[in-house]
C-alpha positions, 0 to 999 in steps of 0.5 A, spaced: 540 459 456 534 464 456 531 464 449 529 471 445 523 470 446 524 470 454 526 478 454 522 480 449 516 478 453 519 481 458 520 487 454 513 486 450 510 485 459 507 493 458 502 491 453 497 487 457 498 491 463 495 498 459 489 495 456 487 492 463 490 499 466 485 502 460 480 498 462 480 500 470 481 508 468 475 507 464 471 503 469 469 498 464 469 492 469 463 495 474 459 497 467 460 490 464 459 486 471 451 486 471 449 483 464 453 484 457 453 489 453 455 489 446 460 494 444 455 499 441 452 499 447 459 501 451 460 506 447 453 510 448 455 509 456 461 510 456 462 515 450 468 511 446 470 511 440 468 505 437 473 501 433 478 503 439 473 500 444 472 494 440 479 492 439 480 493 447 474 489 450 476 484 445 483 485 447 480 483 455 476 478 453 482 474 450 486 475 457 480 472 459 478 478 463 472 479 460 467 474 456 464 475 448 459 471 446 452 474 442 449 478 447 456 481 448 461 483 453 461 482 460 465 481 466 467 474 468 466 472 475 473 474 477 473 481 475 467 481 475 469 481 483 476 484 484 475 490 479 468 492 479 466 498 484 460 496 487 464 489 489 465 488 496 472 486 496 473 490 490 481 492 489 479 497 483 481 505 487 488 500 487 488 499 481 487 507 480 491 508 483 496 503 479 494 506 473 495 514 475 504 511 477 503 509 469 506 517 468 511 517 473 513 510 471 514 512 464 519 517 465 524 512 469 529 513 463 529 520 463 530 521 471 536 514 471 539 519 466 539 525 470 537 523 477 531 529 478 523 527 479 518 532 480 515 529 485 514 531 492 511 526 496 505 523 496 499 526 491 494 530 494 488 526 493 480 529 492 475 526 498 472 520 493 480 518 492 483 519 499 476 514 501 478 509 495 485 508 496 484 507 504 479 502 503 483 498 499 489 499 503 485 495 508 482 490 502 489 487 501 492 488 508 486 485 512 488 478 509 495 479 512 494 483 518 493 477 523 499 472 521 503 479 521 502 482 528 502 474 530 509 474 529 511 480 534 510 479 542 504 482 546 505 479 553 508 484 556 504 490 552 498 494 554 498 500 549 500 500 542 500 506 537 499 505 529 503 510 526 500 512 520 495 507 521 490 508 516 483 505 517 486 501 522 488 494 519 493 493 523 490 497 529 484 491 530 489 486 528 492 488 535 486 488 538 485 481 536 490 479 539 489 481 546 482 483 550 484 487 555 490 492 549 488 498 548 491 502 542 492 509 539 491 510 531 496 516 529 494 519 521 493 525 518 485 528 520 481 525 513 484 519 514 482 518 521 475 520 520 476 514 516 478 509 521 472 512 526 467 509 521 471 502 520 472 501 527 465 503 529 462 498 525 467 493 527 465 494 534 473 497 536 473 504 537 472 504 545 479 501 546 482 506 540 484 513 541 484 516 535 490 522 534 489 526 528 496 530 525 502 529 521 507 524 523 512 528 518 511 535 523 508 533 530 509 530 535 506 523 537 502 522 543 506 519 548 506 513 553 506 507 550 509 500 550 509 498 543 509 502 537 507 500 529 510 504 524 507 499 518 510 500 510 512 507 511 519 508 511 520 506 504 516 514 502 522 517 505 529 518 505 534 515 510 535 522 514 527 522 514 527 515 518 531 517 523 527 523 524 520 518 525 524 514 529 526 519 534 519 522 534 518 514 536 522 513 540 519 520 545 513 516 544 514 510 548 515 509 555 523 507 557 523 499 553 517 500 549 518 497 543 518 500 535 516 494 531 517 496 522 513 493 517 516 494 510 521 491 504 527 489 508 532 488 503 538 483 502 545 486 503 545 486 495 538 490 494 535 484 489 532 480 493 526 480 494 524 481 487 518 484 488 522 490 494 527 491 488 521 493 483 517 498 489 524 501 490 523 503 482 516 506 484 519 510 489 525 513 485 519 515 480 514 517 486 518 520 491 524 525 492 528 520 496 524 513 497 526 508 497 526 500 500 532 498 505 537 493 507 536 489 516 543 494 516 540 500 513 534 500 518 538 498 523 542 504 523 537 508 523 534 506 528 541 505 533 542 513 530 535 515 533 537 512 539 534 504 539 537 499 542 537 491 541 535 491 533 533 485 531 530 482 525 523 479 527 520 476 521 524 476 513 520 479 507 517 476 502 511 481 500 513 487 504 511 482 510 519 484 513 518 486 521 525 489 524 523 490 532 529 495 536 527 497 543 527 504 547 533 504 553 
């Protein structure tokens, strides 16, 4: 049996999790991360208050996400390379990105009770932001990107289009796979200016053609054998996915192939944990989101005219695969 404490744990979770949000909205970790400073020192850079600033870095340092010693406070090794901003692997924009959902995820009551969100969709985000957060997609999907794309089969495949395709994580995945592949990346203008710049310097963009627009209002570019629809669906609705599919579906030549990456739920919706957790964040991000059971995608596939719906690889860390086939 489960002992108070276990739920109260459980209840008492949050705490840790907003002084470490604190700490990254301030950016205190790329302050600290070359030497220590004491928290006098902090407060003068960063203009805190500080008996508040005491007690939170005191607050890290017993997570043991900062050190203390006389000198003062300073990163450790690890935060010191995951959450300061001059890091090359850095997951700070992520962690932003975290922090700004601490609002919406604080209404979750009020909206449970009255079934109302004011968000409309993804935040607009400055040119800075937009920069960060599509840099940190790729920092966390990169590691995953080639055991992914190792599941689907390419033998027969001389195009793929990455819809919604970011910097192009997944979109160099392919290429790896296959000398001779060619792919387009389908995004909004930014964030294809952003894949531009990864793909040059990977040494990619002669085998990628790059398409900018709005997969919620235009038209893909068509002729291809296999399209890659990755973590997407789960910012619409189950009427807006049909809608993609069909957009899809125009998109490939007649057995082509859409592959879908995403959450895929059991039939119960509580496995896997960490989907059940994001349809959360959905509820309180979007108007219609969510995460979705193999039947739920299924049908909207078969709806918006697929065929030979399979379950390519089960989900674990929204690593779910679902492949379906243009007639």
């Amino acid at each position: 049996m489960s002992s108070p404490e276990t739920f109260l744990g459980i209840a008492r979770g949050f705490m840790e999790s907003r002084v470490l949000l604190t700490a990254v909205e301030l950016d205190l970790f790329s302050l600290l991360a070359d030497g220590p400073l004491t928290a006098d020192q902090v407060c003068a850079r960063a203009r805190l208050d500080l008996r508040a600033a005491t007690m939170v870095l005191d607050a890290l340092a017993a997570m043991g996400l900062l050190s203390k010693s006389a000198a003062g406070y300073q990163a450790t090794p690890d935060s010191g390379a995951l959450l300061a901003a001059s890091a090359p692997g850095s997951v700070l924009p992520m962690a932003q990105h975290v922090a700004h959902l601490w609002e919406r995820w604080s209404r979750l009551t009020e909206i449970v009770q009255h079934g109302v969100t004011s968000a409309t969709g993804p935040a607009p985000r400055s040119d800075a932001a937009l920069r960060a957060f599509i840099g940190a997609m790729h920092v966390i999907g990169a590691p995953q990107a080639d055991s992914v794309i190792a599941s689907i089969e390419l033998d027969r495949v001389a195009s793929v289009i990455d819809v919604g395709g970011a910097s192009g994580t997944y979109t160099m995945a392919f290429l790896r796979r296959r000398a001779d592949l060619r792919a387009t990346l389908f995004d909004l203008p930014p964030v294809v200016e952003l894949a531009r710049e990864r793909l040059t310097e990977a040494g990619l963009l002669d085998r990628v053609t790059l398409a900018p627009g709005d997969f919620y209002a235009d038209e893909l570019p068509s002729g291809h054998d296999l399209a890659w629809v990755s973590a997407i669906i789960h910012q619409n609705s189950l009427e807006q996915n049909v809608e993609l599919y069909g957009r899809v579906l125009r998109a490939l030549r007649p057995g082509g192939r859409i592959v879908v990456r995403d959450h895929i739920m059991s039939p119960d919706r509580t496995a896997p944990r960490p989907g059940a957790m994001f349809a959360i964040n959905m509820l309180v991000a979007t108007p219609g989101g969510g995460t979705y059971t193999e039947e739920e995608v299924a049908d909207g596939l078969r709806a918006a005219g697929f065929h030979g719906v399979r379950l390519l690889q089960p989900d674990q860390r929204m690593n779910g695969l679902i492949e379906a086939t243009r007639p």
